[in-house]
N, C-alpha and C positions, 0 to 999 in steps of 0.2 A: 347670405343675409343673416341678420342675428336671431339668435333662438329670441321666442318673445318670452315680455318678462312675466305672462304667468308661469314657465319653464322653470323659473331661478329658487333656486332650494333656500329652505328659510336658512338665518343667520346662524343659528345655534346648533349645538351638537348633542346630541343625548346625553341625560345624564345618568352617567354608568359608571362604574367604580372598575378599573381595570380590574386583570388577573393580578392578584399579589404575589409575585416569583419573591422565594425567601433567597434569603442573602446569606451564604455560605461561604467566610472569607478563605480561599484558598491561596498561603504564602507561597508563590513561586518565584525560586533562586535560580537567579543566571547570570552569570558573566558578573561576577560582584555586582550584582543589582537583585533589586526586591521588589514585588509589583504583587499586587490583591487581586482575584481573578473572583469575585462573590457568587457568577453564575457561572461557573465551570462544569456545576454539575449537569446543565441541559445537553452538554455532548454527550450522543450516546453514538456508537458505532457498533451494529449486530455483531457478531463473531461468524456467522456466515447467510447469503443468503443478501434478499433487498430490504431493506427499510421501511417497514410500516408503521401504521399505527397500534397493530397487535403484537408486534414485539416489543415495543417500548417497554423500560421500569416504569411501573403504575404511574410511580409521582409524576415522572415525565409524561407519560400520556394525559392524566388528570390536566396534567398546567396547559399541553398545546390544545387539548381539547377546549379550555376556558378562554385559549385567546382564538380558537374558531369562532367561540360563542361571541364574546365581546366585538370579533372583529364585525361578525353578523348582526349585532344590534348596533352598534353606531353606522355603518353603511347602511341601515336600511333606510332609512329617510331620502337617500339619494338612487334610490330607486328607480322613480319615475324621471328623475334628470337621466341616470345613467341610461334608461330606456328609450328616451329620446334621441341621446345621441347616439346610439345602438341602432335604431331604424333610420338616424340619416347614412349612417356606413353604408348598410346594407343597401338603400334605396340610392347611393351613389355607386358600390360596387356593382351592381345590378346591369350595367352599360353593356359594353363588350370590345374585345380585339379583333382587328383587323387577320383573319389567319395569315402568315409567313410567307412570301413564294416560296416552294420549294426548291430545293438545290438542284442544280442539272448534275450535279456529280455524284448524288445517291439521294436517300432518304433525307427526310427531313422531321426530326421528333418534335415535339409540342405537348401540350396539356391546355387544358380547358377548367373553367370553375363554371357549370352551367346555374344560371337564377335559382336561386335555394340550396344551392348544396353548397355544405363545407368543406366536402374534398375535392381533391384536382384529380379529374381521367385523363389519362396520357394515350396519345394516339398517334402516329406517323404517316408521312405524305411522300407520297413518290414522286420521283420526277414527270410522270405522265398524270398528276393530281389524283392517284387513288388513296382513300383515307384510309386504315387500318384502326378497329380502337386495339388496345393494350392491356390496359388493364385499368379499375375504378378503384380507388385509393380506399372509397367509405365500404368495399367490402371487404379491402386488410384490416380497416380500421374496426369492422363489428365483431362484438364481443366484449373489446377493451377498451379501459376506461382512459386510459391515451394511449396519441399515435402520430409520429412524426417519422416522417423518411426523409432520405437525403442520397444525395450523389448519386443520382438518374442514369443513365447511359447505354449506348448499343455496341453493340462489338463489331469491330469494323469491319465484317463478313457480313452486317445486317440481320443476324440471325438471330443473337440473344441481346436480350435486352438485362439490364442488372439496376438495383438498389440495394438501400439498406432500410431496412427501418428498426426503431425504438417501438416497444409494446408494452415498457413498462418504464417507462419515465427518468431510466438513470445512465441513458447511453450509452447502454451495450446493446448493440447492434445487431441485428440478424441480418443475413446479408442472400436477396432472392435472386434468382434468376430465371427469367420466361425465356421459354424457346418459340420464336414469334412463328415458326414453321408447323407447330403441333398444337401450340396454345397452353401446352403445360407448365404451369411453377414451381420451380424448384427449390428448397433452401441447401445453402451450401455452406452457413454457417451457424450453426443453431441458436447462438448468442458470442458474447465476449468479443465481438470484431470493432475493430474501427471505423466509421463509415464518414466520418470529414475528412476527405480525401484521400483515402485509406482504402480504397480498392480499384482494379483496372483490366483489360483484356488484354491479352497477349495482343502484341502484333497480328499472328494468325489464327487469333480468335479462337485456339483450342485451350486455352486454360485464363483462369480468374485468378489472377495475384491479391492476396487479402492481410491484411492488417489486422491479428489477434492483440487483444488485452488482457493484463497480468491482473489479478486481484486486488489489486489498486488502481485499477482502470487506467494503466498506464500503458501506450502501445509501445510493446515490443518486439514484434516477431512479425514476421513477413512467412505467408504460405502461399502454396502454387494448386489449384485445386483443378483439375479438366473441366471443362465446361459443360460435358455430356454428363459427370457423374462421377465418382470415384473420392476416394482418399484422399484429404489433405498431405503435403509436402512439404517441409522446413526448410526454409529457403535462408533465412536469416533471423539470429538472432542478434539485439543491443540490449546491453547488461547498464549502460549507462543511464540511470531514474532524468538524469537533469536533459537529457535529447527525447522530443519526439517525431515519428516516424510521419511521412506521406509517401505515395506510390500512385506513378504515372506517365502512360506512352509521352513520349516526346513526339515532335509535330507530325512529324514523317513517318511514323512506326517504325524507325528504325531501329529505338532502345524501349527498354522497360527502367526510371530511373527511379530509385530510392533514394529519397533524399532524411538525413537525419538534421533535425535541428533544433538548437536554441535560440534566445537571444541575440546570443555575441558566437556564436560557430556553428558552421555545419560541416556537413560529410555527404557526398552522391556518390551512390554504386549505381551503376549500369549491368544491365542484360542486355545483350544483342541481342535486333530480330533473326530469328534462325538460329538463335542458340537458344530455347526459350528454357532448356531444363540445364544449363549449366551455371555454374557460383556465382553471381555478383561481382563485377571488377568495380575497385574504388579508383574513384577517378583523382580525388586531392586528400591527403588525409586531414583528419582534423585539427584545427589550430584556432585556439581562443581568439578572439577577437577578428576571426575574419568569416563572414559567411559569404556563400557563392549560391547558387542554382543554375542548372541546368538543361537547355534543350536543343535544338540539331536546323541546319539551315543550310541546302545546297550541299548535301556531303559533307558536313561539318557541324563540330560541336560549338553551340553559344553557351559562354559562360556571362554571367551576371554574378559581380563579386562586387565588394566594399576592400578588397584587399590593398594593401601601400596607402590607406589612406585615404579611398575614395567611398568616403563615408555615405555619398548619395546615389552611387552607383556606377561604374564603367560596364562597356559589353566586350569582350572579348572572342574571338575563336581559337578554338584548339582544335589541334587533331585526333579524328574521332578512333585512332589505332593505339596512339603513344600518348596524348595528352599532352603532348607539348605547344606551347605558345605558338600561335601563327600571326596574330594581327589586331590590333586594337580596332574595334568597329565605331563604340562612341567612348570617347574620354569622360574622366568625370567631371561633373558642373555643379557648385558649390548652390546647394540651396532650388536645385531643380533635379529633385531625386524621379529615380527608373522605376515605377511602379510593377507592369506587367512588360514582358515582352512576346506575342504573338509571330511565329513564322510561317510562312506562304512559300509556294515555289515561286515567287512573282516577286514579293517584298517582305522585308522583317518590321511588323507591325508595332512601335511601340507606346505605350500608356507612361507619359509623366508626369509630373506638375509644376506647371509655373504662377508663382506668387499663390498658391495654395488651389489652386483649380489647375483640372483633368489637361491635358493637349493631347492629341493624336497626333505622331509622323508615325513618316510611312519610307523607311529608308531601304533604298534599290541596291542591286549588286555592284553596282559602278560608284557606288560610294552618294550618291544625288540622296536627299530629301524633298519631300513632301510634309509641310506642318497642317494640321485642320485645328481650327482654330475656333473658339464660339463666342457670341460677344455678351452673352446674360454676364447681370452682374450674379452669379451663382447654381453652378449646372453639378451634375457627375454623369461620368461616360463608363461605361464597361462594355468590354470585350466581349460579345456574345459567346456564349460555349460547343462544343462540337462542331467545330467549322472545317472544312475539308482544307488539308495544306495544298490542292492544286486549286482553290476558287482563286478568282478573278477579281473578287471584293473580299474586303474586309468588313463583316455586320456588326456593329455599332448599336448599344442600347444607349439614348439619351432623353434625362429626363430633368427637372427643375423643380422647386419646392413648391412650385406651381401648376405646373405641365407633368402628365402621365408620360409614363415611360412610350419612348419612339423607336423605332427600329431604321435603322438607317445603314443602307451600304453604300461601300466607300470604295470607289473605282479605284483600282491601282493604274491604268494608265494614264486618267488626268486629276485624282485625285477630289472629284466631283463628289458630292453627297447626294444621294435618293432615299428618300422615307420612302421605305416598302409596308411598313404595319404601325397603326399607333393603338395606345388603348384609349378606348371612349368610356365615360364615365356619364352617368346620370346625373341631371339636375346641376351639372359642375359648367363651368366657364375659365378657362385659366385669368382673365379679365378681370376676374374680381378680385384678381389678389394680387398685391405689389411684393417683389422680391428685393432686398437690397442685400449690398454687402457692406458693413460698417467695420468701426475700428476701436476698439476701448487702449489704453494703452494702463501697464500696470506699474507695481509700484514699483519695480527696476526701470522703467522707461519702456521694453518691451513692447510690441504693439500685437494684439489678439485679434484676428479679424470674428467676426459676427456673422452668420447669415441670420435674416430676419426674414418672416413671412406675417404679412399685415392685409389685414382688408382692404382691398384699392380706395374705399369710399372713404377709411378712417385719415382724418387731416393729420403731418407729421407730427402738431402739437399735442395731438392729444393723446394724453396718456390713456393705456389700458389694460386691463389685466396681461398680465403674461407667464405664458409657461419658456423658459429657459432648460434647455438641455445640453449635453453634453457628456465625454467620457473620461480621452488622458491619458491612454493605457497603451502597454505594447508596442507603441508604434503603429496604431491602429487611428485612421484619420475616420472622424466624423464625416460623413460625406452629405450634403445640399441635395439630398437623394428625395423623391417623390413621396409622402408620406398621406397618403385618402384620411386615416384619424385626424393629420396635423390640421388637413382644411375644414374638415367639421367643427373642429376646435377653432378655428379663426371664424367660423359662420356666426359662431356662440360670443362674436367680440372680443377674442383673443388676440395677441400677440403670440407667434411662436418663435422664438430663437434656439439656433444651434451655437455653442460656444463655443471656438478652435481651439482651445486650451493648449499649452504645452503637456506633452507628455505622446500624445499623437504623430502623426508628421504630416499634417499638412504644407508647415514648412521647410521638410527635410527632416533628416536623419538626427540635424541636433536640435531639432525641436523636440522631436522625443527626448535625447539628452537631458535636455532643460529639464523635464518634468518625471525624471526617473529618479529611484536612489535615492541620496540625501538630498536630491533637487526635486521632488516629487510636491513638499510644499508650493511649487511653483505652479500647480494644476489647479488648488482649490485659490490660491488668491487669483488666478488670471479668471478664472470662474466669477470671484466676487468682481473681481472690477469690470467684467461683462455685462455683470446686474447691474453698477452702479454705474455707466456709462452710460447704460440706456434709462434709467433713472434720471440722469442729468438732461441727457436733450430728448425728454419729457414725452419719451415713448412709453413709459410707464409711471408709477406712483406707489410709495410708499405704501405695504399692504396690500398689493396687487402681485407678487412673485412668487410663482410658484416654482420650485427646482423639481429635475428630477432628472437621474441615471440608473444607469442599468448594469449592474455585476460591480467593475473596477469603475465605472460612471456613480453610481451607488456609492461606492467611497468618495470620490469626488464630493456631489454632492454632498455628505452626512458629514466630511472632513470640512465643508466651506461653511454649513449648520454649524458646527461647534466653533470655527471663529467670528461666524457676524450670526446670531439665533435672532435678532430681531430684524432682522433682511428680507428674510422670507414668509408669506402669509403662508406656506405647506411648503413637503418637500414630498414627495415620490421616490422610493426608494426601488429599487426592482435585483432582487436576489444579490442583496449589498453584499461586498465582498468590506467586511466591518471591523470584526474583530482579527487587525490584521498584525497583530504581537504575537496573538496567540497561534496563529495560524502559519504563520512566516517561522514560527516554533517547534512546528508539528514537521518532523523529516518525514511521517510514513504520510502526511498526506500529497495524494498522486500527483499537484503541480508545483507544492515546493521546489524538489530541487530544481524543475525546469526555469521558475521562474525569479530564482534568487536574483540572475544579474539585475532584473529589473525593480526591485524593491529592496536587494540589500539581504543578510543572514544573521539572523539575531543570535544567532547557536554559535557562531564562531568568532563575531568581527562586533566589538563594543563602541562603535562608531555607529555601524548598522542599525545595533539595537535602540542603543539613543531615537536616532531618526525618525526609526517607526514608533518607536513609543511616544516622538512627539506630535504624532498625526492619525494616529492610527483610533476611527473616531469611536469604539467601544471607552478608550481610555484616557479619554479627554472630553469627554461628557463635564460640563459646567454646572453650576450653582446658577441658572440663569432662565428665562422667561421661553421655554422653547415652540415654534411653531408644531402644528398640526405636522404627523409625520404617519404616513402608510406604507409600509414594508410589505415585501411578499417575498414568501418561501417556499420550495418545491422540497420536500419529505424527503424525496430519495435524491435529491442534489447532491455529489461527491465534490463537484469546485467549489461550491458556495453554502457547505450545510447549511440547514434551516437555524443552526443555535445562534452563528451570529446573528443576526437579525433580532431574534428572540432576545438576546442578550445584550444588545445593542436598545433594546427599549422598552425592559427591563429597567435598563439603568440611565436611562432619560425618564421615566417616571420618578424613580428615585430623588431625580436632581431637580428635575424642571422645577420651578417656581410658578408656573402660569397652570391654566387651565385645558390646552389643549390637548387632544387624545395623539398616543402612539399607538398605532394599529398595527398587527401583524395579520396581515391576510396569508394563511398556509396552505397550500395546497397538497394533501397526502397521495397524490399520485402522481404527481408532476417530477422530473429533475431541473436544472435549470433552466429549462426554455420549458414554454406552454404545447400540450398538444398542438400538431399545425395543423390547422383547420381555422377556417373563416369565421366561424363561430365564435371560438376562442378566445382569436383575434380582437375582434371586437369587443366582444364582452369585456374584456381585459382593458382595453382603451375608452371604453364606454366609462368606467367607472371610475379610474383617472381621471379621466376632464370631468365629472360629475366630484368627484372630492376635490378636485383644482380651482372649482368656481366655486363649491361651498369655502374653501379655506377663503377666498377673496371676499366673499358676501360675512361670511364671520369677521373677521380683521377689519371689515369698514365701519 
């Protein structure tokens, strides 16, 4: 139902005179060209050690200190909005989940968010239903002022249990280990590891394969540590900046695979199980433009590769001794790319996409399929994780931008679906809210699809505010995934839309294409004509749009800002990846060279530089009337310093012509993501839709 209107924050904004960041022109020459860079000097990078606010040069900490202050007196008005919609989170996440059956083939792990707490306890279920807890995150968490973990797991002996967590905000990893036998924790990496999928347990569960980072938080090196205790072991090292490293059993335990990759190539080394301390065999070497992955089905290795041309995927086997070709499994299908592939001793599970939404088959040894199919106009499905390769089913999470995530296994012999757990929410009804899938079409012809999430009660005509999002990037698809803030925010009379931009794949491999490189303008116009589509058949109103992304989404956004600035009543920016000349310029920073193929190298190729310097939204900042715009910064962020941002609105004060505030909200202990914890969580989206609905009540 809609927040009532004594809720709705007044029109107007404080009136506050920004930080004045002085303008220092610095001439930088490249590639016969000349470009002003006036806030150069907000980069600072310590010479050792993490990022605070006590090492900063004065002047630098003086200015971000001013834009803390600033950022805290114009958000405060929005206070008691942002608090409201803070207590409906919470008093809707407050519900609960159905617990999991557990598996008849061993344990079964889980986690809990019990009423009031921010952090998740992780606990395990036998197969005769005994509970075990694990361990309680808010007592890693005490102490520090953040705390986020990642990549959960038990060792297939059932004995240790492993993560990693962040304790200081800049993604270098410690990486524990419980011994669920004794109840003791152990660390095994003391910092500098990788922990997005950057570590794994042997086959026979006596050693932890781990992923160390180089001083530019690059991973490079792969170590073998025992599981009981002892000394790290160099197992590998990559000297190449532009590859990064993952490491992970394949289905069966048969291997330990190291996969290195970019963009446009990869490379897998394989460990045999049984050989767990000998070198790494590469299974294909590397070759620009083709990448593969790797995992094992029946005695056999599955390859998934784009090689000859099958830009959206083929599945192959090899053999798992010599590497050579045995058999094509699935061919490639132009425009219906291979997302995940899941093997079972039963069936080889796989994840694709047709016409930009998830499908399940379920293909047998005899060559037969099974497709499961869903009929929302807008779902996503993922593959539950830690699944036993002899289960019986395959467990399925499925969820809609209306419906809580559902747990669903999926018989391999008739292909049947059973909801086994769903999660229950407070005060929610999926009923109330209509999902569609629409279509804007752009100014190549091109067609964008739309998901949109709308009040059931609100009539198609009537226009209403809207928050519009989106990303673009990498090849990374926006996914119609479940989002508890998005329905608060439509409670409040909102519209939500997700924009399938190019540059994603939700329509394949050259959908990305489309929206990469010198076609990368392709993301912020499919962006605009998503607003302006739904602008037309009068889902919203002039004044009523709010944008916003998040990192390479952030670009997006602020790049579609600087070609239409009176389009949108605000814009949300969330650790914009902004100043991206300067950055794409910078060879020691850690994801340049990974991610040159996808934006192009201003350092070598004068073609490249053009492109980005004609998009790249620090430096095409206008003469022009610019909406409301609230940035956020994480202090010790290494992908996304805090100065772009800073400098990014900076230099929209400078220009703008109107009256509305650029805000840098910074957070000095953060890196690019926020503490995880529910708290956080919220707090952080709380304030968003509370500045989303003042930019609309201003602009009317």
């Amino acid at each position: 139902m809609p927040i009532a209107s004594s809720r709705l924050p007044t029109a107007r904004w404080p009136d506050m005179t920004p930080p004045a960041a002085p303008r220092e022109e610095l001439e930088i020459r490249q590639l016969g060209r000349t470009r002003i860079d006036a806030y150069a000097w907000m980069r600072f990078i310590p010479p050792a050690g993490s990022r605070t606010l006590d090492v900063l040069p004065a002047r630098l900490r003086e200015h971000l200190e001013a834009e803390m202050a600033y950022a805290q007196g114009m958000l405060h008005p929005l206070a008691a909005d942002a608090e409201y919609f803070y207590e409906r989170m919470t008093t809707r996440a407050s519900g609960f989940s159905e617990p999991l059956p557990a598996s008849s083939q061993g344990w079964h792990y889980d986690f809990t968010l019990p009423a009031g707490h921010a952090h998740r306890i992780f606990f395990r279920v036998s197969p005769d239903g005994a509970t075990q807890e694990l361990f309680d995150e808010a007592e890693r968490a005490g102490g520090h002022a953040y705390y986020r973990a990642t990549g959960h797991q038990p060792s297939p002996d059932g004995r240790y249990f492993a993560w990693a967590e962040d304790v200081r905000g800049d993604d270098r990893h410690r990486i524990c280990i419980l011994d669920m036998d004794s109840g003791v924790i152990r660390t095994v990496a003391q910092a500098d590891a990788f922990g997005y999928g950057g570590f794994t347990f042997s086959p026979s569960s006596r050693y932890l394969f781990w992923i160390w980072r180089d001083a530019c938080s690059r991973p490079t090196r792969l170590y073998r540590s025992p599981a009981e205790g002892g000394e790290p072991v160099l197992v590998y090292e990559e000297h190449d900046p532009a590859l990064f490293m993952q490491v992970a059993r394949t289905a069966a335990d048969g291997f330990i695979a190291l996969t290195l990759a970019g963009p446009d190539v990869s490379e897998v080394h394989l460990i045999a199980a049984g050989a767990e301390t000998a070198p790494p065999q590469r299974v294909r070497p590397r070759r620009r433009g083709v990448r593969y992955e790797l995992n094992e089905w029946n005695n056999a290795l599955l390859m998934l590769t784009d090689e000859d041309g099958a830009m959206d995927g083929k599945l192959l086997e090899i053999d798992p001794t010599n590497f050579a070709l045995r058999r094509e499994w699935v061919p490639h299908r132009t425009n219906t790319p291979i997302i995940a592939v899941l093997p079972f001793a039963d069936a080889l599970v796989r994840l694709e996409r047709v016409e930009g939404l998830h499908r399940l088959v379920l293909l047998y040894g005899d060559g037969t399929e099974t497709s499961i199919d869903f009929d929302e106009p807008a779902y996503a499905i993922e593959l539950a994780p830690a699944q036993s390769y002899h289960a019986r089913q395959v467990r399925i999470v499925h969820q809609t931008p209306a419906s809580p995530p559902r747990w669903m296994d999926v018989s391999f012999s008739d292909g049947q679906c059973r909801v086994v757990a769903q999660k229950h929410l407070n005060s929610f009804d999926p009923a109330d809210y209509r999902v569609e899938r629409l279509h804007a079409q752009a100014d190549d012809g091109e067609i964008i699809p739309i998901t949109v999430l709308s009040p059931a009660h609100a009539p198609a005509d009537t226009p209403l505010p809207l928050l519009l999002t989106g990303y673009g990037a990498y090849g990374i698809s926006c996914e119609p995934s479940f989002s508890l803030p998005a329905t608060v925010l439509t409670d409040g009379g909102f519209r939500y839309a997700i924009a399938h931009v190019r540059g994603g794949s939700e329509k394949g491999r050259n959908w990305y294409q489309e929206g990469c490189r010198e076609k990368k303008r392709n993301s912020m116009t499919d962006f605009i004509a998503c607003a302006r589509h739904l602008l037309d058949i009068g889902y919203t109103a002039p004044g009523k749009i709010v944008a916003h992304g998040v990192s390479a989404g952030g670009l997006l956004v602020c790049g579609a800002m600087n070609l239409e600035p009176h389009m949108w009543a605000g814009v949300i920016a969330q650790v914009p990846f902004v100043d991206m000349l300067n950055t794409m310029s910078d060879a020691g920073h850690p994801l340049v060279p990974l991610l040159r193929p996808d934006w192009g190298d201003p350092l070598s190729d004068p073609g490249a530089y053009d492109h980005i310097a004609g998009i790249s939204p620090y430096e095409n900042v206008q003469q022009a009337a610019y909406p409301a715009i609230l940035c956020t910064a994480g202090l010790k962020d290494d992908r996304v310093p805090y100065w772009e941002p800073a400098k990014l609105l900076a230099n929209i004060r400078h220009h703008s012509t109107g009256g509305n505030p650029a805000v840098l909200l910074l957070n000095p202990d953060s890196g690019h993501q926020e503490s995880d914890d529910q708290h956080a969580e919220f707090t952080q989206a709380a304030l968003f839709w509370a500045f989303a609905r003042h930019c609309v009540a201003a602009a009317s």
